[in-house]
C-alpha positions in Angstrom: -40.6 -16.9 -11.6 -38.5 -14.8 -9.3 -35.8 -12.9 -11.3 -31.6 -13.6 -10.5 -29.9 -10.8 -8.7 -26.9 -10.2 -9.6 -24.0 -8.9 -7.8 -23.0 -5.3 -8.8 -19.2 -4.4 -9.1 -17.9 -1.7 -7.0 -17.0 0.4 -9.6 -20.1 0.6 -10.7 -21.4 1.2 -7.3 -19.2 3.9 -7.0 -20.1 5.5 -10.2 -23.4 5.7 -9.0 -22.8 7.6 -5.8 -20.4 10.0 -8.2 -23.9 10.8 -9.6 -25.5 12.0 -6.4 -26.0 15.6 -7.4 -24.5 16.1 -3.6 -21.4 15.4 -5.3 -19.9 18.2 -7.2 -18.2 17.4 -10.3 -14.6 18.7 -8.9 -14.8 15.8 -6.4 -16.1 13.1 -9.5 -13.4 14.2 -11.8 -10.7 13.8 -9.0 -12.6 10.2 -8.0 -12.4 9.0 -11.5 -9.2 10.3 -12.1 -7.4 9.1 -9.4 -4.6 6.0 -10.1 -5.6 2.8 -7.8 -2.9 1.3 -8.1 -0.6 3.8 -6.3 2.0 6.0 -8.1 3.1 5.9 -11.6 6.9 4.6 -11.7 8.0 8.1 -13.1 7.0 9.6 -9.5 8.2 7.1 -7.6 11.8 7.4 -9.4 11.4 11.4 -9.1 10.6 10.6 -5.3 13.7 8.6 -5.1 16.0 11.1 -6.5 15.0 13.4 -4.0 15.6 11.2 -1.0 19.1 11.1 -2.1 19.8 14.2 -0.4 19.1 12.5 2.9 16.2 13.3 5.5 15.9 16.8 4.9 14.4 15.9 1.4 11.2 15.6 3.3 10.8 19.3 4.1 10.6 19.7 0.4 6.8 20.1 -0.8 6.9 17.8 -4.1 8.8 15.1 -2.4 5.9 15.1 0.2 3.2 15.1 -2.2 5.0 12.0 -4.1 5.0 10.3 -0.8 1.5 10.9 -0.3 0.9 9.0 -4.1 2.4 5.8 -3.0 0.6 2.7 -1.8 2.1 0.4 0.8 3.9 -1.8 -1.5 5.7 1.2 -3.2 6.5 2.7 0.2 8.1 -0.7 1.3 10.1 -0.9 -1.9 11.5 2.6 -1.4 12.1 2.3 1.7 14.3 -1.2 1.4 15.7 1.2 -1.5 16.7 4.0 0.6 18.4 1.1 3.2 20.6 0.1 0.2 21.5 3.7 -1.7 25.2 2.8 -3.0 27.9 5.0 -1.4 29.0 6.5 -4.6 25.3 7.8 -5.3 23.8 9.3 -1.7 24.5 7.6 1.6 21.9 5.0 2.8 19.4 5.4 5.3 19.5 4.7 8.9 16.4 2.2 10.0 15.6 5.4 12.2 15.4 7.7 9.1 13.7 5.3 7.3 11.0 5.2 10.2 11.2 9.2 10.1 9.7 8.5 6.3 7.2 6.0 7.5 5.7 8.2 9.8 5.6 11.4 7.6 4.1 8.8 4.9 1.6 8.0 7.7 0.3 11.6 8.3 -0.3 12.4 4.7 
């Protein structure tokens, strides 16, 4: 009687290639560490409050590296975000500013 296969999840594909001794266990911890699900909401607000200061925000090295945690669905929401900063709090963003953020985003 020939035996069932069954399918085997990614994750645990991906644990199993975390065991190649090729991998060093830096690389495992960061690959089992890492959120999946883009960035926690805390960083996403801290990334906000930093865009309030306009475009140049993105020169700054922890603004950048909260970019870099975002997936695409975060990114969209900050950008639409940005588009609708209330005058009293920063000024909005220009479409072309908020492109300027989509393409640092992209090069991260």
């Amino acid at each position: 009687m020939a035996r069932k296969r069954t399918k085997v999840s990614d994750d645990i594909k991906r644990f199993w290639r975390l065991l190649d001794p090729d991998v060093s266990l830096e690389r495992a911890w960061r690959d089992l560490n890492a959120r999946r699900d883009g960035a926690a909401q805390s960083t996403v607000e801290a990334m906000m409050f930093s865009l309030r200061r306009g475009p140049d925000a993105l020169a700054d090295l922890n603004t950048l590296r909260r970019l870099a945690e975002l997936d695409e669905r975060q990114l969209l929401a900050a950008m639409v975000r940005l588009q609708k900063f209330r005058p009293e709090i920063a000024p909005a963003w220009t479409p072309e500013q908020v492109e300027v953020l989509a393409a640092v985003r992209k090069r991260l």
